[in-house]
Structure formats: structure tokens, C-alpha cells
ModelCIF file with pLDDT and N, C-alpha, C, O atoms, coordinates in Angstrom:
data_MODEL
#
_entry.id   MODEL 
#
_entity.id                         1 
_entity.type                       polymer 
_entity.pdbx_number_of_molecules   1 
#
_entity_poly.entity_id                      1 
_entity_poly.type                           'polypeptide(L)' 
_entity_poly.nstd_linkage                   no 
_entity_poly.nstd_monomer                   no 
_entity_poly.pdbx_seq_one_letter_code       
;(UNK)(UNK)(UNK)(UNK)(UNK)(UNK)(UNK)(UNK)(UNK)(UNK)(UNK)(UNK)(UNK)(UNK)(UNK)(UNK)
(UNK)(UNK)(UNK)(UNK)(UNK)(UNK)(UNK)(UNK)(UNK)(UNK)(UNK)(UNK)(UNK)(UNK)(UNK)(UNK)
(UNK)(UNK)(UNK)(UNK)(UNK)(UNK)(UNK)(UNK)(UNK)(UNK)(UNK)(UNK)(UNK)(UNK)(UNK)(UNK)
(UNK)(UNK)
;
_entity_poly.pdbx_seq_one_letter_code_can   XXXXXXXXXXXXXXXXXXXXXXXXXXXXXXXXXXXXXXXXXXXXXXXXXX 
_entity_poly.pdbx_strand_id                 A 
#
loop_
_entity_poly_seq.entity_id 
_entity_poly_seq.num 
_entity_poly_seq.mon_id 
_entity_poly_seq.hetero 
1 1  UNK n 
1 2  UNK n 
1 3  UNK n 
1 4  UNK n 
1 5  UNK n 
1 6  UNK n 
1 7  UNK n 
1 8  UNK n 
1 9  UNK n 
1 10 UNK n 
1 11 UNK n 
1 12 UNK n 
1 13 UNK n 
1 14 UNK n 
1 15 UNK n 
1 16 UNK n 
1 17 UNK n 
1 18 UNK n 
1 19 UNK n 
1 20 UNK n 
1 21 UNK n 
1 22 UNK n 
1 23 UNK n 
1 24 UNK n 
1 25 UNK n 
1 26 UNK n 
1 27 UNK n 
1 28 UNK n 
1 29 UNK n 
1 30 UNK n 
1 31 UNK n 
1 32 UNK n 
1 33 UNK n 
1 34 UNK n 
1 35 UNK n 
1 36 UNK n 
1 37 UNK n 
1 38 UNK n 
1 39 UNK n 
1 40 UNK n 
1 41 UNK n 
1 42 UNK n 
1 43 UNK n 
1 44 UNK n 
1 45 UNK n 
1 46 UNK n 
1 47 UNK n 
1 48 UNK n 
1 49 UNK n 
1 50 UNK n 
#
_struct_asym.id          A 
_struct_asym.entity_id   1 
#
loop_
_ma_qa_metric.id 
_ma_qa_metric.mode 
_ma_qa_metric.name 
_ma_qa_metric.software_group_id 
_ma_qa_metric.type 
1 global pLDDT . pLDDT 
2 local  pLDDT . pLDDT 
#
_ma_qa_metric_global.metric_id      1 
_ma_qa_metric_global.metric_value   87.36 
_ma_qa_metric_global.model_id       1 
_ma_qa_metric_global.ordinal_id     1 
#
loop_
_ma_qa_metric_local.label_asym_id 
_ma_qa_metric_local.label_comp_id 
_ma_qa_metric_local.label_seq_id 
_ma_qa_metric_local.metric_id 
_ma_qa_metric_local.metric_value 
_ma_qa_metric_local.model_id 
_ma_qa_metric_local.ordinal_id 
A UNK 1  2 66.00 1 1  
A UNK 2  2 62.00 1 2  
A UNK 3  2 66.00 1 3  
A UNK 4  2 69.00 1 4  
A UNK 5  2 64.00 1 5  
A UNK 6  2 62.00 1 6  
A UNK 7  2 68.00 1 7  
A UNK 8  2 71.00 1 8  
A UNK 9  2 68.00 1 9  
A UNK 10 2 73.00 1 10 
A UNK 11 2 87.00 1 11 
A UNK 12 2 89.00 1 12 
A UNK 13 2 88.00 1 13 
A UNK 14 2 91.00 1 14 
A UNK 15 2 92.00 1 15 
A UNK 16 2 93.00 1 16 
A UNK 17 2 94.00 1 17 
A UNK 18 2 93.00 1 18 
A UNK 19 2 95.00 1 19 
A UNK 20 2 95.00 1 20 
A UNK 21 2 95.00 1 21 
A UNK 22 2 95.00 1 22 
A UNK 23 2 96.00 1 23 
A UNK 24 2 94.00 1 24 
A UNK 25 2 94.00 1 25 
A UNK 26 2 96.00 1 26 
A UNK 27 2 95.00 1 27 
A UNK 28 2 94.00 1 28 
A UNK 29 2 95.00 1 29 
A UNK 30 2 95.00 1 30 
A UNK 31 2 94.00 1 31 
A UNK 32 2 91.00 1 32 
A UNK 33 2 94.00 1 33 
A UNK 34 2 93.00 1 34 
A UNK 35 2 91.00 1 35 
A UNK 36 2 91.00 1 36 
A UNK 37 2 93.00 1 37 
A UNK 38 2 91.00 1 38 
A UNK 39 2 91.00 1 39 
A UNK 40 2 94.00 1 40 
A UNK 41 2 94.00 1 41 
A UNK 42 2 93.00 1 42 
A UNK 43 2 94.00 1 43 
A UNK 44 2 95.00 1 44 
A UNK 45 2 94.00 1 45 
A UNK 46 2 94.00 1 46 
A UNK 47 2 95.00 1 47 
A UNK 48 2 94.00 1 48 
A UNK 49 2 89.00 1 49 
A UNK 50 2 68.00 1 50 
#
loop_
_atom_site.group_PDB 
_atom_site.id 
_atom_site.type_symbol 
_atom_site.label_atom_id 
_atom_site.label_alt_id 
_atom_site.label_comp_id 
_atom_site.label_asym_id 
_atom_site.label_entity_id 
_atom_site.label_seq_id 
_atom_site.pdbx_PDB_ins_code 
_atom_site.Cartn_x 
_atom_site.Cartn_y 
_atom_site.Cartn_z 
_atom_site.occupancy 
_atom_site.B_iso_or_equiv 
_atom_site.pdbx_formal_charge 
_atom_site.auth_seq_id 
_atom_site.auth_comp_id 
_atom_site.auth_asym_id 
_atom_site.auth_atom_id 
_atom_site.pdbx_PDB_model_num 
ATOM 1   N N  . UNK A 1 1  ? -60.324 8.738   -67.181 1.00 66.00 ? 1  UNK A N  1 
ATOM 2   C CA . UNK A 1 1  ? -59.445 7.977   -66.298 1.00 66.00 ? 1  UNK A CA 1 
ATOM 3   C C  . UNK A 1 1  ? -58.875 6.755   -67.009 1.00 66.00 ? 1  UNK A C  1 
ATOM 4   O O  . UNK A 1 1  ? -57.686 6.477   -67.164 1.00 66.00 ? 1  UNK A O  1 
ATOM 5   N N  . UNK A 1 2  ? -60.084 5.994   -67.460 1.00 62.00 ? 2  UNK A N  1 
ATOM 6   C CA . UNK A 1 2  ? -59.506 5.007   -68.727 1.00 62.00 ? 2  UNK A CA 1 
ATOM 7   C C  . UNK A 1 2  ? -58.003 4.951   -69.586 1.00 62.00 ? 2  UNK A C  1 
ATOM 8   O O  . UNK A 1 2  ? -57.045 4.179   -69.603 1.00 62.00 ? 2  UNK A O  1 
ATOM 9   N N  . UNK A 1 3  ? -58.294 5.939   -70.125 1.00 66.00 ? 3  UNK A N  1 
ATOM 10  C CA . UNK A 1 3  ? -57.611 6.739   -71.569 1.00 66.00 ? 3  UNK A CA 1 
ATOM 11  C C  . UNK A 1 3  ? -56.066 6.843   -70.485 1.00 66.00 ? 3  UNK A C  1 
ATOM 12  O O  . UNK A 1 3  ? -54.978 6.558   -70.984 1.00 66.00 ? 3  UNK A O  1 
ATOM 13  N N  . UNK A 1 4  ? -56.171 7.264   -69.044 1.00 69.00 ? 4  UNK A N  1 
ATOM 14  C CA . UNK A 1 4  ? -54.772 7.918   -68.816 1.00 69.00 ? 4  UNK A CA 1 
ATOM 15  C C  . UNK A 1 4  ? -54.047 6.627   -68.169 1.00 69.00 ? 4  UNK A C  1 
ATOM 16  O O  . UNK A 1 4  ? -52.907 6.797   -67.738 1.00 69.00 ? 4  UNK A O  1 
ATOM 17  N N  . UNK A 1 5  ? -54.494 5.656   -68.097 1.00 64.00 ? 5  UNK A N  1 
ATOM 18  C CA . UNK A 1 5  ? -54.001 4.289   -67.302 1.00 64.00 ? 5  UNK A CA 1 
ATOM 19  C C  . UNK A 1 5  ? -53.878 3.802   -68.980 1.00 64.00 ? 5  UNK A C  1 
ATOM 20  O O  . UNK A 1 5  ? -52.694 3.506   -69.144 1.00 64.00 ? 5  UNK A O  1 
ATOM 21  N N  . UNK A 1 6  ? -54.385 3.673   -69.841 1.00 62.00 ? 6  UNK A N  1 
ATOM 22  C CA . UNK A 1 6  ? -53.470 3.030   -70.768 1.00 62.00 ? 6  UNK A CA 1 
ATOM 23  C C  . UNK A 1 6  ? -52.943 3.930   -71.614 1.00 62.00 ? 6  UNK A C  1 
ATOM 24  O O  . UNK A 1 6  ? -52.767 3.459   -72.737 1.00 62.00 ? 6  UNK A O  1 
ATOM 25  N N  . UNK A 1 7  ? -52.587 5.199   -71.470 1.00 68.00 ? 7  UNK A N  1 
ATOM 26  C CA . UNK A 1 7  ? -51.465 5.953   -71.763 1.00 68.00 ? 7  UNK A CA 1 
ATOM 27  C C  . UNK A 1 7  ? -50.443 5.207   -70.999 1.00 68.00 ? 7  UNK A C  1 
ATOM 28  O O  . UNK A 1 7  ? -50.038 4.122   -71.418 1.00 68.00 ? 7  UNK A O  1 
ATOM 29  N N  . UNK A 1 8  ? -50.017 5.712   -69.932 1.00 71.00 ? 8  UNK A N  1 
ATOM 30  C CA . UNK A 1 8  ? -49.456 5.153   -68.679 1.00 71.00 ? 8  UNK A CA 1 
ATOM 31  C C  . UNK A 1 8  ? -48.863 3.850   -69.072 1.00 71.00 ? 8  UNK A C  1 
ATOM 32  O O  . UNK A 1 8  ? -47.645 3.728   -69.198 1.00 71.00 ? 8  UNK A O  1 
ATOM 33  N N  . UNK A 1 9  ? -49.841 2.704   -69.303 1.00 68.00 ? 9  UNK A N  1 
ATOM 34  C CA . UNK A 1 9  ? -49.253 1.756   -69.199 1.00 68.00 ? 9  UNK A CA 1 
ATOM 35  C C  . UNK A 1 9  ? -48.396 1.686   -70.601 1.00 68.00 ? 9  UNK A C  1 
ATOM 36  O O  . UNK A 1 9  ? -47.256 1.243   -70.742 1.00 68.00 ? 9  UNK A O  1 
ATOM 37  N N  . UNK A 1 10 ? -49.252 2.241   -71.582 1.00 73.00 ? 10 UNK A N  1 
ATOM 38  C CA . UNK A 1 10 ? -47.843 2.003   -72.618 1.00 73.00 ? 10 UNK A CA 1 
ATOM 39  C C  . UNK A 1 10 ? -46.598 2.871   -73.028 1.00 73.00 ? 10 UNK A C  1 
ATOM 40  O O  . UNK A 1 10 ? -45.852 2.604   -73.970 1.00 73.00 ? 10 UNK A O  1 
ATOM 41  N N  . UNK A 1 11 ? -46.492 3.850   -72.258 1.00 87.00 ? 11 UNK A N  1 
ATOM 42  C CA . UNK A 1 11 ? -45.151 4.764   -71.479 1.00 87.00 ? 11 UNK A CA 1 
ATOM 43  C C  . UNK A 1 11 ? -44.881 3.583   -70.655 1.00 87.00 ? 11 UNK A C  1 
ATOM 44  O O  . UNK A 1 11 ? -44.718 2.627   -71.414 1.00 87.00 ? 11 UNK A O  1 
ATOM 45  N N  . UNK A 1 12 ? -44.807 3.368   -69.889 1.00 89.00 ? 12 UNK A N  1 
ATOM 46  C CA . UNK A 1 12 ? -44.335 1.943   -68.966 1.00 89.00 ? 12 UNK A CA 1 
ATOM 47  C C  . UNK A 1 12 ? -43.656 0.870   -69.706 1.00 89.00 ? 12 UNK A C  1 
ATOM 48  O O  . UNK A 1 12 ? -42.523 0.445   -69.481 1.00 89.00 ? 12 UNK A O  1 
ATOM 49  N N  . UNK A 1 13 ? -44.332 0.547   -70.456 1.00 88.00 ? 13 UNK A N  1 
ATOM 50  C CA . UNK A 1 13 ? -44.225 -0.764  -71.425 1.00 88.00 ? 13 UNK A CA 1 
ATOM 51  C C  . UNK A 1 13 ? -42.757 -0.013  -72.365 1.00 88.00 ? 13 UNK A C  1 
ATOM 52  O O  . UNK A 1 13 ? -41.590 -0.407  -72.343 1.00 88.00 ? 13 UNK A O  1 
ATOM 53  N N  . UNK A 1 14 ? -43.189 0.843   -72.925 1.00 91.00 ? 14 UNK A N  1 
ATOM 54  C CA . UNK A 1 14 ? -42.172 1.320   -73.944 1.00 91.00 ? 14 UNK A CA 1 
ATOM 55  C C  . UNK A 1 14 ? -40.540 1.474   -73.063 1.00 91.00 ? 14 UNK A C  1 
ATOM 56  O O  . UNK A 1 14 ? -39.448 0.967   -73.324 1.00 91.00 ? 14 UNK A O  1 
ATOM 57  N N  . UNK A 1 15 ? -40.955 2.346   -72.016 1.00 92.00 ? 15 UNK A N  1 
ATOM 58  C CA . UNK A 1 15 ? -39.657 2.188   -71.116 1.00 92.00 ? 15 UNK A CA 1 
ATOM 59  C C  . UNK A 1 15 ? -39.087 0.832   -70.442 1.00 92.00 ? 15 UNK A C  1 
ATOM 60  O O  . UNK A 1 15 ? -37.920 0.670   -70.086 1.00 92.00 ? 15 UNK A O  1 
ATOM 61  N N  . UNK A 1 16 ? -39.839 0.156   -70.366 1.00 93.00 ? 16 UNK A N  1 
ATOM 62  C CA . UNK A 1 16 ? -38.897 -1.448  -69.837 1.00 93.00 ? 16 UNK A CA 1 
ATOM 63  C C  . UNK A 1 16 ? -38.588 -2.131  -70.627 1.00 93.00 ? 16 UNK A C  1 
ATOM 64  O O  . UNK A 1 16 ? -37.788 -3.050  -70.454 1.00 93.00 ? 16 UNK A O  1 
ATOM 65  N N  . UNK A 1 17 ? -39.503 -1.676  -72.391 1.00 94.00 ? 17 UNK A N  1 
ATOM 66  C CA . UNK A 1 17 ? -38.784 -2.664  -73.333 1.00 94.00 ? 17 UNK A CA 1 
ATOM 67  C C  . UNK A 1 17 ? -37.355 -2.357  -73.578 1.00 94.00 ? 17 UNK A C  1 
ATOM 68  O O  . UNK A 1 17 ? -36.493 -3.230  -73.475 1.00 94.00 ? 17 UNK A O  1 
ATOM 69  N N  . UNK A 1 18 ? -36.996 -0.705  -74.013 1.00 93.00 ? 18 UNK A N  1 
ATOM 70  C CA . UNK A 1 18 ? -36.303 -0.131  -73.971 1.00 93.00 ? 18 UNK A CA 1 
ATOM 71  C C  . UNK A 1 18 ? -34.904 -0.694  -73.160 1.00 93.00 ? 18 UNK A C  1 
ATOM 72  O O  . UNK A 1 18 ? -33.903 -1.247  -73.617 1.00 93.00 ? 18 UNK A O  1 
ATOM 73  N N  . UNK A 1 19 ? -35.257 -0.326  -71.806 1.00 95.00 ? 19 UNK A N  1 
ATOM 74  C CA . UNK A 1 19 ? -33.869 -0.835  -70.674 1.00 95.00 ? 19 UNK A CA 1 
ATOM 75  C C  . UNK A 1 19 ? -33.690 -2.340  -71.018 1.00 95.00 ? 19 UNK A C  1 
ATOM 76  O O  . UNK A 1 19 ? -32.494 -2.570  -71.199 1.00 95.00 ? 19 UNK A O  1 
ATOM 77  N N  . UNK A 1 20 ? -34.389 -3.333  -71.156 1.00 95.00 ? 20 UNK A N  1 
ATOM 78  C CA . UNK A 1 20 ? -34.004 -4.495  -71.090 1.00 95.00 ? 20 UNK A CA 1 
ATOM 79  C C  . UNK A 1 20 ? -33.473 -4.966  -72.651 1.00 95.00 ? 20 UNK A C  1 
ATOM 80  O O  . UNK A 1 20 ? -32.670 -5.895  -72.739 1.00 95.00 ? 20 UNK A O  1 
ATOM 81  N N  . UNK A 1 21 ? -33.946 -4.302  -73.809 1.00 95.00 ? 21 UNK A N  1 
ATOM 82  C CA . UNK A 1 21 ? -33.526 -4.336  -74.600 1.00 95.00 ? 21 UNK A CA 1 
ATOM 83  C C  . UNK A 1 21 ? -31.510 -3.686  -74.735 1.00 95.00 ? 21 UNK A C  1 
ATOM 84  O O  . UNK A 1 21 ? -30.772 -4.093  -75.633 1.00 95.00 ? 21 UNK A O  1 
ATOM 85  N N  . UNK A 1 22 ? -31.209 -3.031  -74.024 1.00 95.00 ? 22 UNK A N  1 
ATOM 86  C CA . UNK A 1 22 ? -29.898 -2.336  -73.705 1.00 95.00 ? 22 UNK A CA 1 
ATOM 87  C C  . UNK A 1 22 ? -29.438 -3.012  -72.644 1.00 95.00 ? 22 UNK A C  1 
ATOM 88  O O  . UNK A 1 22 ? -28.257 -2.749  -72.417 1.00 95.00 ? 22 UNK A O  1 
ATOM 89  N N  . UNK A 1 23 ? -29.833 -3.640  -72.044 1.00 96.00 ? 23 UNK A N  1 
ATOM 90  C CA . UNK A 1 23 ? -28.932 -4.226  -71.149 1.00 96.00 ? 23 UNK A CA 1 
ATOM 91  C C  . UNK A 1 23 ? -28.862 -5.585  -71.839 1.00 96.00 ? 23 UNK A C  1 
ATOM 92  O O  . UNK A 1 23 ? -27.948 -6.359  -71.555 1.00 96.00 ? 23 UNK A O  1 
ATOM 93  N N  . UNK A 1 24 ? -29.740 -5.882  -72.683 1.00 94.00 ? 24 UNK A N  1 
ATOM 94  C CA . UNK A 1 24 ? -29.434 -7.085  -73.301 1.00 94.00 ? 24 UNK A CA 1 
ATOM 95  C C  . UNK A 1 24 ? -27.982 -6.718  -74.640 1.00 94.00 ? 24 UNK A C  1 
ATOM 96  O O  . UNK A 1 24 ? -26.785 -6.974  -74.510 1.00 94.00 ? 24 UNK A O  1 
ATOM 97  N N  . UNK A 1 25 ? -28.445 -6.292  -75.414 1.00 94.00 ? 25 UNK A N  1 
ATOM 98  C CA . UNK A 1 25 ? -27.845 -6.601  -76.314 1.00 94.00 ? 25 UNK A CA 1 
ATOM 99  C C  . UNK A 1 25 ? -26.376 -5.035  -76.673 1.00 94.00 ? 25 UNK A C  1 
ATOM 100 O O  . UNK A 1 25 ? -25.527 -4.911  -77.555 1.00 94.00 ? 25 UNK A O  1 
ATOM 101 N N  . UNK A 1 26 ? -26.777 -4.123  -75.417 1.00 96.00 ? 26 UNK A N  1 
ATOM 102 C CA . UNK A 1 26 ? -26.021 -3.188  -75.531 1.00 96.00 ? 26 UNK A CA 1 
ATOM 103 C C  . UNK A 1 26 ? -25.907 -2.429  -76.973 1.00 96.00 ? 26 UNK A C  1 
ATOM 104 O O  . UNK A 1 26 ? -24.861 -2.166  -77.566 1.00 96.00 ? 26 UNK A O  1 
ATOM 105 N N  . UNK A 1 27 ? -27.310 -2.127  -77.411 1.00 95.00 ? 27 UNK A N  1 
ATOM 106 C CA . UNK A 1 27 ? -27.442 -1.611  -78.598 1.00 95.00 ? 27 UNK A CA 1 
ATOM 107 C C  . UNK A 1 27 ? -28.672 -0.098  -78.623 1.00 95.00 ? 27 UNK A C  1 
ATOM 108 O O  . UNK A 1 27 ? -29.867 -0.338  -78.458 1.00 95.00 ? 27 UNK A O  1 
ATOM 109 N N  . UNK A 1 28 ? -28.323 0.977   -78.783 1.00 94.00 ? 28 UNK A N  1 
ATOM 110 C CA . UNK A 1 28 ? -29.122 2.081   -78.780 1.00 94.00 ? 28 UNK A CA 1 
ATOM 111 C C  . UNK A 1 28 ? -30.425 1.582   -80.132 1.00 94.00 ? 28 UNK A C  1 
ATOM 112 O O  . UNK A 1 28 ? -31.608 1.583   -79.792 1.00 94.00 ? 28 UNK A O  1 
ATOM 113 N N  . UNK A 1 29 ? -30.079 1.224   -81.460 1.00 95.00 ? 29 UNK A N  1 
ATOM 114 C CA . UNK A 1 29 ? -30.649 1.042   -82.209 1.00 95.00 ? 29 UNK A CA 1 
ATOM 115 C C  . UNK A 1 29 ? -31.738 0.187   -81.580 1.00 95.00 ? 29 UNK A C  1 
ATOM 116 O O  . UNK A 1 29 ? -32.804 0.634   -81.155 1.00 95.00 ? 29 UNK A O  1 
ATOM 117 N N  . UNK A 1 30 ? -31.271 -1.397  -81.560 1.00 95.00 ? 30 UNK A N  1 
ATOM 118 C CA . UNK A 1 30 ? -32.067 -2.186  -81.239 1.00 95.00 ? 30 UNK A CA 1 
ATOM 119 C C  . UNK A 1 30 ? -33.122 -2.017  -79.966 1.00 95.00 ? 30 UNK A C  1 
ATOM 120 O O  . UNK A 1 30 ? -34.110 -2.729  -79.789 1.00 95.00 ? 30 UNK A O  1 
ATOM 121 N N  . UNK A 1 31 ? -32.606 -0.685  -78.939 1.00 94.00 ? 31 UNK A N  1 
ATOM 122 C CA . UNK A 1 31 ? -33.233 -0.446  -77.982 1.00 94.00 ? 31 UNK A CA 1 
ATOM 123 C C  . UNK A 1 31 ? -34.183 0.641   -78.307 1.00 94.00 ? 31 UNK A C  1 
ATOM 124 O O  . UNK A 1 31 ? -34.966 0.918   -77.399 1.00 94.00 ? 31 UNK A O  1 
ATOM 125 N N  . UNK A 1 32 ? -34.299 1.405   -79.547 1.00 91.00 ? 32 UNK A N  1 
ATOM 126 C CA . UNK A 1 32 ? -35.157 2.028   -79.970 1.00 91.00 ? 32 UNK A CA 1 
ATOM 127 C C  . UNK A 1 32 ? -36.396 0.944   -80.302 1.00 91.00 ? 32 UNK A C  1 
ATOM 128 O O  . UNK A 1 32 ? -37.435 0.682   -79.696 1.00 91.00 ? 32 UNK A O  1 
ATOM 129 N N  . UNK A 1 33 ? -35.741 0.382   -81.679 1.00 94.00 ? 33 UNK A N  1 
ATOM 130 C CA . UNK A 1 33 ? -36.675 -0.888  -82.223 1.00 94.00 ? 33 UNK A CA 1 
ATOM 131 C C  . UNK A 1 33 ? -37.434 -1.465  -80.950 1.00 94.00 ? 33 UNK A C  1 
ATOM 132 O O  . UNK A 1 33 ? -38.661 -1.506  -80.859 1.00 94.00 ? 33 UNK A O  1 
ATOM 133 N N  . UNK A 1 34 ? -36.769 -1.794  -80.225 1.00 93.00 ? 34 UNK A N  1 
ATOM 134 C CA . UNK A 1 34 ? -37.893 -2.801  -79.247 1.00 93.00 ? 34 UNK A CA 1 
ATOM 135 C C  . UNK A 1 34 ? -38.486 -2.028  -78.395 1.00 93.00 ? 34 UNK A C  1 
ATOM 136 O O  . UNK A 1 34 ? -39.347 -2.512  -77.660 1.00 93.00 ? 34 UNK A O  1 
ATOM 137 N N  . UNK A 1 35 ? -38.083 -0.412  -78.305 1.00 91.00 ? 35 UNK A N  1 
ATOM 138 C CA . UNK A 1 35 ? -39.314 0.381   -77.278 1.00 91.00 ? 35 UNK A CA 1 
ATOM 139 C C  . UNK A 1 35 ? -40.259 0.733   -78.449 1.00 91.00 ? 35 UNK A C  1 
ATOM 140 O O  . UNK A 1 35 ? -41.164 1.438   -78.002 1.00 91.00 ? 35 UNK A O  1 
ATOM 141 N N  . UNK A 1 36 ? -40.383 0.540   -79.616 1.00 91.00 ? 36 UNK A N  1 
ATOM 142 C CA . UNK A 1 36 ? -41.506 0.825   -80.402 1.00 91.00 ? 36 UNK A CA 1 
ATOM 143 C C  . UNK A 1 36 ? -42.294 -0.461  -80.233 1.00 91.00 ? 36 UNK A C  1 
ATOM 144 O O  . UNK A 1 36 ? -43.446 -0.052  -80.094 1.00 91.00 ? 36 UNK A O  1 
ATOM 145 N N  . UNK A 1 37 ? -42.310 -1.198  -80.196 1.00 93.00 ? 37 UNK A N  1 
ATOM 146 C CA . UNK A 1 37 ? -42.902 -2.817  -79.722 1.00 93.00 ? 37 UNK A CA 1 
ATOM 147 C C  . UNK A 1 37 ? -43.490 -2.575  -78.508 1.00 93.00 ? 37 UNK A C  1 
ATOM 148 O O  . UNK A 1 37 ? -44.679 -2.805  -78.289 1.00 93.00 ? 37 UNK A O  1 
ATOM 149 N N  . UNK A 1 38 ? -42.598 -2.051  -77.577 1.00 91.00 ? 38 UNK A N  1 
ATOM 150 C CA . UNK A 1 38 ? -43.130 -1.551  -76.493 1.00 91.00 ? 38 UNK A CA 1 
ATOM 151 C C  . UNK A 1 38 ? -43.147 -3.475  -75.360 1.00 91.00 ? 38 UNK A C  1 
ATOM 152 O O  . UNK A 1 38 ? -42.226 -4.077  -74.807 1.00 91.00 ? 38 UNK A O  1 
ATOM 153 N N  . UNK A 1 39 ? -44.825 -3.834  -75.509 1.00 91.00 ? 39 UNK A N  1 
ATOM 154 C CA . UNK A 1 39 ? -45.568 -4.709  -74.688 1.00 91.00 ? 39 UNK A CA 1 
ATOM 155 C C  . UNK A 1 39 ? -44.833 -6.173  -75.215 1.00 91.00 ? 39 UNK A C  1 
ATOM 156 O O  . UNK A 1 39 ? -44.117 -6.969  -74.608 1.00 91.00 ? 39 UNK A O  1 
ATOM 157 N N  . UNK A 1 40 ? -45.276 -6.158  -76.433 1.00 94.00 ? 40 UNK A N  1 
ATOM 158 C CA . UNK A 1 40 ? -44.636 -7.220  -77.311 1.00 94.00 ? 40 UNK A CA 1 
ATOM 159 C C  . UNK A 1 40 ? -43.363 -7.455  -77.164 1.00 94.00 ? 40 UNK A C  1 
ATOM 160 O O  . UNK A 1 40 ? -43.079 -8.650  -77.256 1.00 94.00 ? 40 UNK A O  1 
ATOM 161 N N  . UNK A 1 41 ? -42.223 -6.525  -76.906 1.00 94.00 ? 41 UNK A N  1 
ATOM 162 C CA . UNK A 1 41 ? -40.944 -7.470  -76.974 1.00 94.00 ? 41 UNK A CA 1 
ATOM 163 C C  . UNK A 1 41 ? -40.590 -7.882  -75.092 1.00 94.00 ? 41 UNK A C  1 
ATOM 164 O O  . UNK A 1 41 ? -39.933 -8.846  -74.702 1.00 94.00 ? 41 UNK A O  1 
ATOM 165 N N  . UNK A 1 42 ? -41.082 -7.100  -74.448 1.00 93.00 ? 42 UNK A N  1 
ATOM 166 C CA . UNK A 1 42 ? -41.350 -7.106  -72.957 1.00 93.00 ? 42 UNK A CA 1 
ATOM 167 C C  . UNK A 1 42 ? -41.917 -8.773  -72.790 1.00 93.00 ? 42 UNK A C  1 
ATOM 168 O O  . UNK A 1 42 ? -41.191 -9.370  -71.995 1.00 93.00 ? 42 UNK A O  1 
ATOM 169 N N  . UNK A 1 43 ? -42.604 -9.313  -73.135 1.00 94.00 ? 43 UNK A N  1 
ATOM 170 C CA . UNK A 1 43 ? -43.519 -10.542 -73.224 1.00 94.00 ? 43 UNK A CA 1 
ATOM 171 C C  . UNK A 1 43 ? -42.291 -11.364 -73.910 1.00 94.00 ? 43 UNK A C  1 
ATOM 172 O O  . UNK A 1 43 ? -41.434 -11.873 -73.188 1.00 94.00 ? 43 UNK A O  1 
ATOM 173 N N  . UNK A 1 44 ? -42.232 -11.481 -75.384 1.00 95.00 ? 44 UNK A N  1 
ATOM 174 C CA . UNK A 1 44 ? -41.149 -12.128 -76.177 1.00 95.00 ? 44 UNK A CA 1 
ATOM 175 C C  . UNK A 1 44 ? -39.872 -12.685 -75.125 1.00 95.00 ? 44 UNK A C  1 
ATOM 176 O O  . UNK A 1 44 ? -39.520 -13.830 -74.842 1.00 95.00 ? 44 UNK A O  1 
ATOM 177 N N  . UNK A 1 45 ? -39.334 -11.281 -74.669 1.00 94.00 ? 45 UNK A N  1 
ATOM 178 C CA . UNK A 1 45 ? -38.518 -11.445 -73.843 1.00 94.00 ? 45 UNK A CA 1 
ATOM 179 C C  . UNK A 1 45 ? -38.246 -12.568 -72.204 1.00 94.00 ? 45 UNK A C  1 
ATOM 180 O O  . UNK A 1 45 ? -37.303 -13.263 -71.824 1.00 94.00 ? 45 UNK A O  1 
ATOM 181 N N  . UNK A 1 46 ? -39.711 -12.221 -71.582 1.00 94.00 ? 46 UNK A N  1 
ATOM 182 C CA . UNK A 1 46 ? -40.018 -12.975 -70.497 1.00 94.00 ? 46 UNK A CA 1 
ATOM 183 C C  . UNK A 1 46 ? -40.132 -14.585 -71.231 1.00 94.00 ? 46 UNK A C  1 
ATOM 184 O O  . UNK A 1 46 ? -39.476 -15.531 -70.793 1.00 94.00 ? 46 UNK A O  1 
ATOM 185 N N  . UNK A 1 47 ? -40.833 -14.671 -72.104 1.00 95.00 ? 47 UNK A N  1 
ATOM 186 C CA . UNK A 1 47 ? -41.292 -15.982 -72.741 1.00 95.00 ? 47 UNK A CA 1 
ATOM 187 C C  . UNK A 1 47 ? -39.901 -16.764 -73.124 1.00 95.00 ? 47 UNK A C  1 
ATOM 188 O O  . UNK A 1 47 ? -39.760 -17.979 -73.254 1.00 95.00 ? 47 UNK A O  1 
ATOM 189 N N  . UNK A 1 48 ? -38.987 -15.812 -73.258 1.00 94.00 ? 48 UNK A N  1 
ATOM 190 C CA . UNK A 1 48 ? -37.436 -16.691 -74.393 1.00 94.00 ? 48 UNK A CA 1 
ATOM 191 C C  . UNK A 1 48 ? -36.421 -17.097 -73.253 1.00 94.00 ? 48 UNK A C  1 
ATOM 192 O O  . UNK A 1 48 ? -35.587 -17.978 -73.462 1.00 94.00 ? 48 UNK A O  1 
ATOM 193 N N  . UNK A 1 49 ? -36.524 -16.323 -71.830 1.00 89.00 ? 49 UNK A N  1 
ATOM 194 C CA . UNK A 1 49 ? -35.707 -16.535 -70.855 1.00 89.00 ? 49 UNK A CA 1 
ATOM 195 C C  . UNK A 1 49 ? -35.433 -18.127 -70.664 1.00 89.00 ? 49 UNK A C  1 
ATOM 196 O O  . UNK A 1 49 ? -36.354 -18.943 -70.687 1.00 89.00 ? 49 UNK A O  1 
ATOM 197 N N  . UNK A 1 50 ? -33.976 -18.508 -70.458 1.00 68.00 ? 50 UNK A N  1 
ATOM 198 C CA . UNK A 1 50 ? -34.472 -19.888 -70.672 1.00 68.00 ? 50 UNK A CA 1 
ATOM 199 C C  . UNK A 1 50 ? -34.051 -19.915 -68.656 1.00 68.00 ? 50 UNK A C  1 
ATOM 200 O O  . UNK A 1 50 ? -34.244 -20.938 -67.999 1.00 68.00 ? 50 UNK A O  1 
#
């Protein structure tokens, strides 16, 4: 059960870095790059909002 909640969550993570990364900067590349980050640019992101 463990194992499938943090599968889960980092499918989750990878997909919102993803969208917000594309709605930010309107870039497929860069929206790859930051769904490999996944958690990390998700956070980065919340943290830089001014």
C-alpha cells in the first residue's frame, strides 16, 4: 500500500510540474525538464511566486 501512494504521489507531482511549467513559460521542452524534477520544481515554483 506504501509503495502505491508514493508511486501515486510522484505521477501527481510529475504531472503538475509539467502543466504549470507550460502554462508558465509555454515551452514543451522546459515542461519535460521540470516534470523530471517532478516535486522540486512544484515547490521552487510555489516558493518564487512573488
Amino acid at each position: 500500500m506504501q509503495k502505491e501512494v508514493v508511486r501515486t504521489g510522484l505521477s501527481f507531482g510529475s504531472a503538475l510540474a509539467i502543466v504549470i511549467s507550460y502554462v508558465a513559460h509555454n515551452s514543451i521542452l522546459w515542461a519535460i525538464i521540470h516534470g523530471f524534477f517532478s516535486w522540486f520544481y512544484v515547490i521552487y515554483y510555489v516558493l518564487t511566486q512573488k
